[in-house]
C-alpha positions in Angstrom: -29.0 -53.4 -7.2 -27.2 -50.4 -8.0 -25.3 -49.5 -11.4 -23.2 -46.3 -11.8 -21.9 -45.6 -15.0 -20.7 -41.9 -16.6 -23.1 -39.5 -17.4 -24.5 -38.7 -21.0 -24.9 -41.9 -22.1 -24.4 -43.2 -25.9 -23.7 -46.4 -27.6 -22.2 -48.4 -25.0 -23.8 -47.6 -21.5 -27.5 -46.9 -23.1 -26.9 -50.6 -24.7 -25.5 -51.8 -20.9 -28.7 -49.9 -19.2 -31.1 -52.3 -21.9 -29.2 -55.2 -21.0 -29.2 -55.0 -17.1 -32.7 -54.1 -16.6 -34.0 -56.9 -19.5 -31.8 -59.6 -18.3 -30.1 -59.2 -15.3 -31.6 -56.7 -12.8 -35.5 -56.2 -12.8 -35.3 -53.3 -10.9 -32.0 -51.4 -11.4 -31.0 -47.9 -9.4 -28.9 -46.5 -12.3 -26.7 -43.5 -11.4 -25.2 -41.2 -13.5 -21.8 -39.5 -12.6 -18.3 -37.6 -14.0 -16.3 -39.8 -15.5 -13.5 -39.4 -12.4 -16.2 -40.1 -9.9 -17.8 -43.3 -10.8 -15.0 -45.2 -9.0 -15.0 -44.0 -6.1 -18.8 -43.5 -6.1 -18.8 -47.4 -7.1 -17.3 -48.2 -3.7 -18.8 -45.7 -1.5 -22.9 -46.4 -2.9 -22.0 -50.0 -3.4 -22.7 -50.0 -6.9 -21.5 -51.9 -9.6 -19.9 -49.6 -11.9 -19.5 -49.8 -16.1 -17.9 -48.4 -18.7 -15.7 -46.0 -16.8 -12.3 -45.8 -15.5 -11.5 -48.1 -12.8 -15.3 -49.5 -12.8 -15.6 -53.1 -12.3 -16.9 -53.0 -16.0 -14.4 -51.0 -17.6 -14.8 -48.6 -20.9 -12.6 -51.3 -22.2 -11.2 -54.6 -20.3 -8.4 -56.3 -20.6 -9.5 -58.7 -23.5 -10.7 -55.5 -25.3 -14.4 -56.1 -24.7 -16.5 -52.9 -23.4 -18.9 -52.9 -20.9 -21.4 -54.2 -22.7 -19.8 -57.2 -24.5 -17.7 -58.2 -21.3 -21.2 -58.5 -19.2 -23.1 -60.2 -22.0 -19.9 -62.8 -22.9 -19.5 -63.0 -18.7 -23.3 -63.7 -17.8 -25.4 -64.4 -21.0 -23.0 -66.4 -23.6 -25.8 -68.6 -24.0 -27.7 -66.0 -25.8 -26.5 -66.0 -29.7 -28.7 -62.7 -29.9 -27.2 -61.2 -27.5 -23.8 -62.4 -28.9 -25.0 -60.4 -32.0 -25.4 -57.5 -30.5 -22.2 -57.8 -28.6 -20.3 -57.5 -31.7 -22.8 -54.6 -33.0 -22.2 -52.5 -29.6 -18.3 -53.5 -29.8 -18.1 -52.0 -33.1 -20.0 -49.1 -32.6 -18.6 -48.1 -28.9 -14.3 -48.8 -29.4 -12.6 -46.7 -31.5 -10.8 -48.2 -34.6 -13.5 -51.0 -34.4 -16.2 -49.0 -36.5 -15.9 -51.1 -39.6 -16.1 -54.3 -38.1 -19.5 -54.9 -38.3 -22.5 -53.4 -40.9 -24.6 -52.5 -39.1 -22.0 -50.5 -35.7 -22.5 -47.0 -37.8 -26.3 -46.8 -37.9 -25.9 -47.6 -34.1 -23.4 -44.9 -33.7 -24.9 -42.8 -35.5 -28.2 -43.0 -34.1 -26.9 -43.0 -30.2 -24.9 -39.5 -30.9 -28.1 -38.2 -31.4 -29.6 -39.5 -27.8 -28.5 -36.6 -25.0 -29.9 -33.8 -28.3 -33.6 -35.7 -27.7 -33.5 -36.5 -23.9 -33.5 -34.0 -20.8 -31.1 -36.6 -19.1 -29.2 -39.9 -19.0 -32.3 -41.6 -16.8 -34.8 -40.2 -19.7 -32.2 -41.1 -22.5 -31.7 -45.1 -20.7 -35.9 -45.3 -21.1 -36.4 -44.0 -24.4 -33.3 -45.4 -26.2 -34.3 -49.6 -24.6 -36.9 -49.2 -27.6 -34.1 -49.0 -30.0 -32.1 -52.4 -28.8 -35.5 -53.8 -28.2 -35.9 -53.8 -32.1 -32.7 -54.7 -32.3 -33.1 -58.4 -30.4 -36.1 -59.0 -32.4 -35.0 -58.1 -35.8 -31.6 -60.0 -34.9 -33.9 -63.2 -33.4 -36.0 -62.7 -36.2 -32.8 -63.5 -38.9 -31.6 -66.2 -36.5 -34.3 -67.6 -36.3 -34.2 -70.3 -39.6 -30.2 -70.8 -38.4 -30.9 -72.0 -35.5 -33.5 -74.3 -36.8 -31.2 -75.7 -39.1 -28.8 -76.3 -36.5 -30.7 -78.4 -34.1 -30.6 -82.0 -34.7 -33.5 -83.7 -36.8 -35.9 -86.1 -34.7 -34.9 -89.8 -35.5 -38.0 -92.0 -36.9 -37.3 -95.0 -35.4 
């Protein structure tokens, strides 16, 4: 399937590139385009677009969400990781939303610094999944014990 999003990628549409290829698209065509061509590029390739204007995934939707927490609420609510993350990428990707989690400016911070590393967005996408790799461990790794404690207790009849 196909996936266009704008080109130099940060918080937001590195974190949507991890997400599709990890969960819902094993083999991705990601395209990379100005910001006022990734609509109509959407419709003329067939692609699904994100986090641009007037892409099926929007920067922002409606409900405020960006790409990245509409897609993951829409398709994988079943996932309190990803949930997580959601909120981490939320915070870190909308303006004004920067405080609302600990840990959205190490996130920020660290994505500003992808396109200075990387010859281009398709290089940037591969080298930055390591980063929310570690992130859904370290964040499965805390749940971990909650979620134990949340399921119910086998009855000893």
């Amino acid at each position: 399937m196909k996936w266009i999003t704008r080109e130099r990628i940060r918080v937001n549409r590195t974190a949507t590139c991890w997400l599709i290829r990890r969960f819902l698209d094993k083999e991705p065509e990601f395209l990379f385009a100005p910001a006022e061509n990734v609509a109509l590029m959407q419709a003329e390739v067939g692609a699904t677009g994100f986090d641009a204007p007037n892409a099926t995934y929007a920067h922002q939707n409606a409900q405020g969400l960006c790409s990245f927490a509409a897609l993951v609420r829409e398709r994988l609510a079943h996932d309190p990781v990803l949930l997580e993350m959601a909120r981490i990428v939320q915070a870190a990707d909308i303006k004004g939303e920067l405080d609302n989690h600990p840990a959205a400016r190490g996130l920020q911070l660290i994505s500003r610094g992808f396109p200075l590393l990387t010859k281009n967005d398709y290089e940037t996408a591969e080298r930055a999944a390591f980063i929310y790799d570690a992130l859904y461990a370290s964040i499965k790794q805390d749940q971990a014990p909650k979620l134990r404690t949340s399921e119910p207790e086998e009855r000893q009849d």
